[in-house]
GUZA-159957 format. One record per residue (C-alpha): x, y, z. Coordinates in steps of 0.25 Angstrom, whole numbers, plus 5000, padded with zeros to 4 digits. Layout:
# GUZA-159957
XYZ
...
//
This chain:
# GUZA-159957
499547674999
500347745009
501447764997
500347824990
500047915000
501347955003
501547984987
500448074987
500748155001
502048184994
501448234982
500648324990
501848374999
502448394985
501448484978
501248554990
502748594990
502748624977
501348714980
502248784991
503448804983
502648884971
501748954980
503149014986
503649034973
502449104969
502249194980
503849224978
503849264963
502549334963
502649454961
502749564974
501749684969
500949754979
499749774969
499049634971
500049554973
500649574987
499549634993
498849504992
500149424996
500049535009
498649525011
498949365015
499749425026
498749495032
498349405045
496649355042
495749445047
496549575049
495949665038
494749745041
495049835028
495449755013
495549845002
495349794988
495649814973
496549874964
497649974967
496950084972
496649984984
497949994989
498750144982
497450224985
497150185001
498150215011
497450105018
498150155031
497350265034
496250135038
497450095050
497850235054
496450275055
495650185059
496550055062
495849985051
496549865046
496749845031
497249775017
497349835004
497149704995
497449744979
497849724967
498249814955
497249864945
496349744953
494949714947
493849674955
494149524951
495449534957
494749604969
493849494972
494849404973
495749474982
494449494991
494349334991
495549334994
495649425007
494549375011
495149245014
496149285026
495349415029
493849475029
494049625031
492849705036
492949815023
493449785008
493849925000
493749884988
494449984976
493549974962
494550024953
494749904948
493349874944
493349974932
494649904924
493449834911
494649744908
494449574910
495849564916
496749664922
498349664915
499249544916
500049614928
498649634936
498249504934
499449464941
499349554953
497749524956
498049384957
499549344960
499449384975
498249284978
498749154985
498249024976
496949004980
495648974971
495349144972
496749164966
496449074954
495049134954
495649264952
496749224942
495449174935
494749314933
496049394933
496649344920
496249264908
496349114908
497649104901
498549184913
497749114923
498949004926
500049084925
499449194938
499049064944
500649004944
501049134946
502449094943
502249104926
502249254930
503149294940
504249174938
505249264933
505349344947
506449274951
507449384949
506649474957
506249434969
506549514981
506149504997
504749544993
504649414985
504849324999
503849405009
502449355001
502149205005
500949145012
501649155024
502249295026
501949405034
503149505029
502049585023
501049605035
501049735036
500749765021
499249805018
499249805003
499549955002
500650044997
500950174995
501050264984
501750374982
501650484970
500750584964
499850584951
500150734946
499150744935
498050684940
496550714936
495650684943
494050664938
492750654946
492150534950
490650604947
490150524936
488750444938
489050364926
489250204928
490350124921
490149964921
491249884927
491849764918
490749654922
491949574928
492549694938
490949714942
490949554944
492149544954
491749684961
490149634963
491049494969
491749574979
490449634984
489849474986
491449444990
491349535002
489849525005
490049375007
491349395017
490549495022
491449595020
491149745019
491749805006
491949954999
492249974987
492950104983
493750204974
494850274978
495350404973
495750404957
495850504945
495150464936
493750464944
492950504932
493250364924
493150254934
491950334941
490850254933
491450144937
491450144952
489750224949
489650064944
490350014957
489650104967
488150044961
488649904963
488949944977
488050024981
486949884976
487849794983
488049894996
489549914996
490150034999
490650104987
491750224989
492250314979
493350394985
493350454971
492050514975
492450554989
492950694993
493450645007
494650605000
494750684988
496250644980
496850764973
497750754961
499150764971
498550624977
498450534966
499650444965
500550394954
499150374945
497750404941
497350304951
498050294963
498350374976
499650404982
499650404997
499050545000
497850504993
497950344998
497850405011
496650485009
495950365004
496350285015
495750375023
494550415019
494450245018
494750225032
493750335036
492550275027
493050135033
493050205047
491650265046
491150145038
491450015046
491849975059
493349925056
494349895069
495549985073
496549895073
497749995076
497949925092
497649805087
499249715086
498749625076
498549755067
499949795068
500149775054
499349895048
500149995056
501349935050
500649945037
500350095040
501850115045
502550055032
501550105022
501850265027
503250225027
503150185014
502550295009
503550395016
504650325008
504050344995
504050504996
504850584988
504750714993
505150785007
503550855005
502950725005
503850665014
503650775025
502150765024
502050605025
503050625037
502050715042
500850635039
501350505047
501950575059
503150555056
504550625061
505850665054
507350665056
507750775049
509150795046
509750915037
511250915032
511651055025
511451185028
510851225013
509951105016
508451155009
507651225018
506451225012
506051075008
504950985010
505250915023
504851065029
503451015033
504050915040
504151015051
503151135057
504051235053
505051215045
506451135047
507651195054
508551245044
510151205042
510651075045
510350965056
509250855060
507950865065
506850785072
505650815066
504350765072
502850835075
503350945064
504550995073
505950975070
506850945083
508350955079
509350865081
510550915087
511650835079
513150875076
514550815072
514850755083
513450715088
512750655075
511950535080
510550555089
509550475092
508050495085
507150415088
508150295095
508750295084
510350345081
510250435071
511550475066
511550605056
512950685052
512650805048
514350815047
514550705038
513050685033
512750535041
511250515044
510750385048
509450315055
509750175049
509750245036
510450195023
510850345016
512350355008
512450435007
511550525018
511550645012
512050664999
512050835000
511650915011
509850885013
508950825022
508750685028
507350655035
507150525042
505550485045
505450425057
504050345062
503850395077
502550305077
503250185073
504750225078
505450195066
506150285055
505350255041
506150345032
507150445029
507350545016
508450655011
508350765004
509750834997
509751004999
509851004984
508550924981
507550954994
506450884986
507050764981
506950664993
507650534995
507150405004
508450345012
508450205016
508350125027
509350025032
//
């Protein structure tokens, strides 16, 4: 009997060794995208009970909100929870999901993914909606309704899919187990960066009605029950898009459901508070870059503000995660700028201060870091402090070319053009132009540095940190 017994223990200890070792190896080869997958993976981190704010649905969840504006404001904190392209099905189960670790006092829920008619979303979508979920009965639920019978094994193993990724893993591959915290002080959103040119926008004032795919309105009438039973307080919304003429008889359907089921419904479509021009919408018909993101994120954060009583968590340690979020996120975005325009007014925008350093006389006067300063930047050549719109010179020359800013040495050579801050440049300058470092006062930290040759002003390169 007790041979029995001890066969049977080791069996057990087996297959749960075996269980841990395909779990790791799936969490490792899965694939690192940030639209469904990792921001689930991420959403694990986030310590139970600490999100007052989940966002929800497809992209425009996460591209068209600059969530922030809820912590900068307010202190409110947040999650954007999404997936690409996601339909209500795959909304659901992401609600079932979040529910489990937190119970947030608002869902925003975005209903663009309601109005795709199509059974199943694309193979890749498919993937991303279900992929990040731990194993559980609401992961195989969702592989279920997500994907006809035949694929259902093959998202469940995950390995049939991604078993080839071998070759590529990176650091990014290690940081996403059950266990880790590398990624605390993500929130699920990301900046975007670009402009839409020719976009045209229509009007959302139509009174005509477009029925949703008897399935999309199944899984959106289940949130509404999903979040009533956890008694959690939901919104669904639109945010800005182009093409407001086509989708609008679709969200008439969705506010009649709503307004018979007593959720809020907003349609920032509809609003003028935070009208989108042509010059905001991003890389698509679809989606924001961050001036517009940012409008939206406010005009949330006020609604939310006015709407219900959420706690400022902004003195609260526990909290410190979402000012780092903030911190990172604007960093970010300032690294992704490609002009000095755009790069003097996001300097201007977070308060930031600037190390200005010139070398040439013929250097271009008349450039778009101009505005960094009320009036306009001392001419000829030399380094500057620029902080509050006024520029304080540093007195530097061949024999003196290393000063402190900031208790930091920085060391610049106008002779033999040298300029350092724990910076990686080779070389520095490759003609006579312009450096300018960014520095963080509120945070004490340089955050990025960028040069500009006197033959291309406009033509601005990010340099990199060591």
């Amino acid at each position: 009997m007790r041979a029995a017994a001890g066969r049977c223990l080791k069996l057990i200890v087996f297959l749960l060794i075996v269980l841990f070792l395909w779990l790791t190896v799936r969490d490792t080869l899965v694939m690192k995208r940030d639209d469904g997958i990792t921001s689930v993976k991420v959403y694990y981190e986030q310590p139970a009970g600490t999100v007052d704010v989940l966002f929800a649905g497809s992209s425009h969840a996460s591209y068209n909100i600059a969530a922030e504006e809820l912590w900068t404001r307010y202190g409110i904190t947040f999650y954007q929870l999404w997936g690409s392209s996601q339909p209500m099905w795959n909304t659901y189960h992401f609600l079932v999901e979040a529910f489990k670790t937190q119970t947030p006092r608002v869902v925003m829920m975005d209903v663009y993914g309601a109005l795709n008619s199509e059974e199943y979303s694309d193979e890749a979508r498919q993937a991303t909606n279900t992929l990040g979920l731990r194993i559980s009965p609401n992961m195989m639920e969702n592989i279920m309704v997500s994907a006809p019978k035949e694929r259902w094994g093959e998202l469940f193993l995950g390995l049939p899919i991604y078993h080839d990724r071998f070759s590529e893993l990176s650091a990014e591959d290690f940081i996403y187990y059950p266990w880790s915290k590398d990624s605390l002080a993500d929130k699920g959103g990301l900046p975007i960066y670009g402009t839409h040119d020719n976009a045209v926008i229509t009007t959302a004032d139509t009174e005509k009605r477009l029925p949703l795919s008897e399935k999309q309105e199944t899984y959106l009438r289940r949130i509404i029950d999903l979040c009533r039973d956890k008694g959690v307080s939901l919104v669904m919304m639109v945010t800005p898009t182009v093409d407001r003429a086509d989708e609008q008889p679709y969200y008439n359907t969705i506010a009649d459901i709503c307004s018979a089921e007593g959720v809020p419904f907003v349609n920032m479509n509809q609003e003028d508070d935070i009208l989108i021009l042509p010059s905001d919408i991003s890389l698509d018909d679809s989606h924001l870059n961050m001036n517009g993101a940012r409008k939206t994120g406010a005009y949330i954060a006020e609604y939310l503000h006015e709407h219900y009583d959420l706690p400022d968590h902004r003195s609260d340690p526990a909290a410190k995660s979402w000012e780092t979020y903030v911190q990172n996120k604007n960093t970010g975005y300032i690294r992704l700028l490609k002009t000095p325009e755009e790069f003097a007014e996001e300097v201007l925008r977070q308060g930031y201060e600037v190390l200005f350093v010139r070398y040439g006389e013929k250097t271009a006067e008349d450039h778009g870091f101009q505005s960094l300063a009320a009036g306009s930047l001392p001419n000829g050549e030399g380094a500057w402090l620029i902080r509050s719109g006024s520029a304080e010179p540093l007195n530097l020359s061949p024999a003196q070319s290393t000063c402190a800013v900031y208790n930091t040495d920085v060391t610049i050579g106008l002779s033999d053009r040298s300029f350092s801050i724990d910076l990686v440049i080779d070389p520095v300058w490759k003609e006579e132009g312009i450096i300018a470092a960014v520095y963080d006062p509120a945070h004490e930290c340089w955050i990025d540095a960028v040069y500009c040759s006197e033959s291309e002003p406009d033509n601005m390169e990010h340099l990199e940190f060591r």
